[in-house]
C-alpha positions, 0 to 999 in steps of 0.5 A: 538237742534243743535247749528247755526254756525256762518257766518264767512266770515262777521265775519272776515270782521267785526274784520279787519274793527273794529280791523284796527288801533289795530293790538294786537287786531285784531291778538287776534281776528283773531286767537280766529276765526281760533281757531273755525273754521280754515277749513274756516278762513284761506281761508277768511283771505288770500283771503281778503287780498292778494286776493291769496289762497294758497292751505289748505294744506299749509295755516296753515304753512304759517299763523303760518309763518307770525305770526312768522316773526310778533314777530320777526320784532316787537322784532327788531323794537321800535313799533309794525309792522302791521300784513298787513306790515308782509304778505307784507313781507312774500308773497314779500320777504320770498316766493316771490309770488308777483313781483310787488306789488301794494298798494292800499287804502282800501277804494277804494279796498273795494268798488272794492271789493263790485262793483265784488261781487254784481248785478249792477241792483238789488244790490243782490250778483252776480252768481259768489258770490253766487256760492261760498257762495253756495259750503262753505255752503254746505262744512259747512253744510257737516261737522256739519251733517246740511241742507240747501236748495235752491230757484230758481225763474224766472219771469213768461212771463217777457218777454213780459214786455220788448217786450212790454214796453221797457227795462227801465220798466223791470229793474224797474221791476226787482229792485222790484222783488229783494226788495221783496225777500230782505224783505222777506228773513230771515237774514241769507239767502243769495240771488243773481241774477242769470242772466235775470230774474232769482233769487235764494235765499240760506237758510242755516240750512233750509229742505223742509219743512221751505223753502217751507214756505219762497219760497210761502211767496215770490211767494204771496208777489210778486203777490200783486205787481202791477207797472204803466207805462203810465196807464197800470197795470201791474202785475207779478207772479213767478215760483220756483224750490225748492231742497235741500242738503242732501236730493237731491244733495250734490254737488252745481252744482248738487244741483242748477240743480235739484232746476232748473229742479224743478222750470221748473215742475213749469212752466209746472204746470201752473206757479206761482207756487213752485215745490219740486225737489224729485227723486219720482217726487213727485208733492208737500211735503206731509203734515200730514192728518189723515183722514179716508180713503177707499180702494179697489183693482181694477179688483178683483170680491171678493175684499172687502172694507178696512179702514185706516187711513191716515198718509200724503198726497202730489200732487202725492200720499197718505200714510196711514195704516190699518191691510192689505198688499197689493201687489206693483203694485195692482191697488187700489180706494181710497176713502176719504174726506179732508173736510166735505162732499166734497167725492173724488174718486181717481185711484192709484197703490200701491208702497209699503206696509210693516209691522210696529212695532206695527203689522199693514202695512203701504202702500203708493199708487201713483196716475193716474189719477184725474179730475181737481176738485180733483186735486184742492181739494188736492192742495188746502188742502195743501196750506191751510197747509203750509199758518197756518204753515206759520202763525205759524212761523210769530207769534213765530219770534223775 
């Protein structure tokens, strides 16, 4: 199993507040982080507190600089120079980066801090914040071969409800809409206001699949919501984009942009709803089904009826294998139950069809065209999945 990293930004932030009258200590502390992760430490440590981000190239040298000026000032001096008194110095009289330097008591710098970083209405971090959490994620998740996925929420007709109920009631509205993804989000997860009535929720060392669980827990949760106001109820649903790195982006930009085209499918699937963004423009994830399944070929007079067996299915299309291999592009019927005397019919086009290891042929056919019934028959089998897959988790978490 490969190892979590940890979340070093808060670990940093943890040893400066813990360590903050111990100055061995907290060098001790800093140096034991820069020593397993150096890429990402340097910039936390000079962004926090010089709020300066000296190029990566040189922020090695300029640590090692400062530590150096730190011995040798607490050689020259009868006690020990703070390490925040040997950056003064360093960025004031060494490299003369700062003019004018202006001090300022950490209290009142960190609730500044906190105030830049944060939503005013909902408390969730800010676009600007999550952004950048966004790219060193993704930089992390880069360099350990890992994955991650993000969530992108919109409230469905909110509009309306500040139309029709003033502004006060939709910031109230939205301040439990963000509560409800904060208790439904795991720990680790970093969620944001996006702006309006957008959201979006980063799920570091997540794939599709685990993230698909989460963003429909959300979607429930949210629907069980109801909110009173001069004796009316009103209720509010939410749409989802879902996409994730590496497997649709590997940039924060391209990544939220296709978690946003897929959140817009979702809208025009009828919303409150979570799509998948995928480059096949698969509807939903395939989930495992293994049943039985009937095919044959479409304007061919002799074509005869073949089983297989069903491998996965998904809102767009089916995989399954027997002991023929169709042509790409042939034009199938598929026959096959997802519940005991419930018989659909489907029309697809064949995608590919190769020939496995074991001597039989794996096809994979999209689908034309369905009636409503069958679409809610093949919607509803994988919802039926993903909530046991969903309950699965909820029974093993600590």
């Amino acid at each position: 199993m490969k190892k979590k990293q940890p979340n070093i930004h808060k670990k940093v932030i943890a040893s400066l507040n813990k360590y903050a009258s111990d100055n061995e200590l907290l060098v001790r502390e800093l140096e034991e982080l820069i020593s397993e992760d150096s890429n990402f430490v340097y910039p936390i440590i000079f962004h926090l507190l010089t709020e300066s981000d000296p190029s990566k190239e040189n922020m090695r040298d300029v640590w090692r600089k400062i530590m150096a000026d730190y011995e040798s000032m607490h050689q020259d001096q009868k006690e020990r120079i703070g390490l925040k008194t040997a950056i003064c110095q360093y960025f004031c009289s060494v490299v003369k980066s700062f003019d004018n330097l202006i001090v300022i008591d950490a209290r009142h710098y960190k609730k500044t801090v906190e105030l830049s970083r944060t939503d005013y209405l909902t408390g969730l971090n800010n676009r600007r914040i999550f952004q950048e959490i966004l790219e060193m994620e993704i930089a992390r998740a880069e360099r350990y071969r890992g994955e991650l996925s993000v969530l992108f929420f919109d409230l469905d007709n909110f509009k309306s409800v500040n139309d029709q109920l003033g502004h006060a009631v939709g910031d109230k509205v939205l301040q439990r809409i963000a509560k409800t993804i904060l208790h439904n989000k795991r720990q680790e997860d970093i969620a944001a206001r996006y702006g309006g009535e957008e959201f979006v929720l980063l799920l570091p060392e997540t794939g599709k699949s685990k993230a698909l669980v989460i963003a429909e827990r959300i979607r429930r949760e949210i629907q069980k919501l109801s909110f009173e106001d001069t004796g009316k109820i009103i209720k509010q649903t939410i749409s989802c984009g879902l996409a994730a790195f590496p497997y649709d982006a590997i940039t924060s930009d391209d990544l939220l942009q296709r978690a946003d085209r897929a959140l817009y499918r979702a809208k025009a699937m009828g919303k409150n709803t979570v799509s998948m963004f995928s480059q096949n423009m698969r509807r939903y994830v395939r989930v495992p089904f293994h049943g039985t399944v009937r095919t044959y070929e479409l304007g061919e007079k002799s074509a005869a009826v073949h089983t297989a067996t069903a491998v996965n299915i998904g809102g767009g299309g089916l995989l399954f294998e027997n002991n023929s291999l169709y042509t790409p592009g042939a034009t199938m019927q598929v026959k096959l139950s997802l519940r005991p005397q419930h018989p659909l019919t489907i029309t697809g086009r064949i995608i590919r069809s190769d020939r496995q290891k074991k001597g039989n042929h794996q096809s994979a056919i999209s689908f034309l065209e369905m009636n409503r019934k069958t679409t809610g028959e093949i919607f509803g089998f994988i919802m039926h999945y993903i909530n046991a897959l969903e309950d699965g988790m909820d029974n093993h978490s600590p």
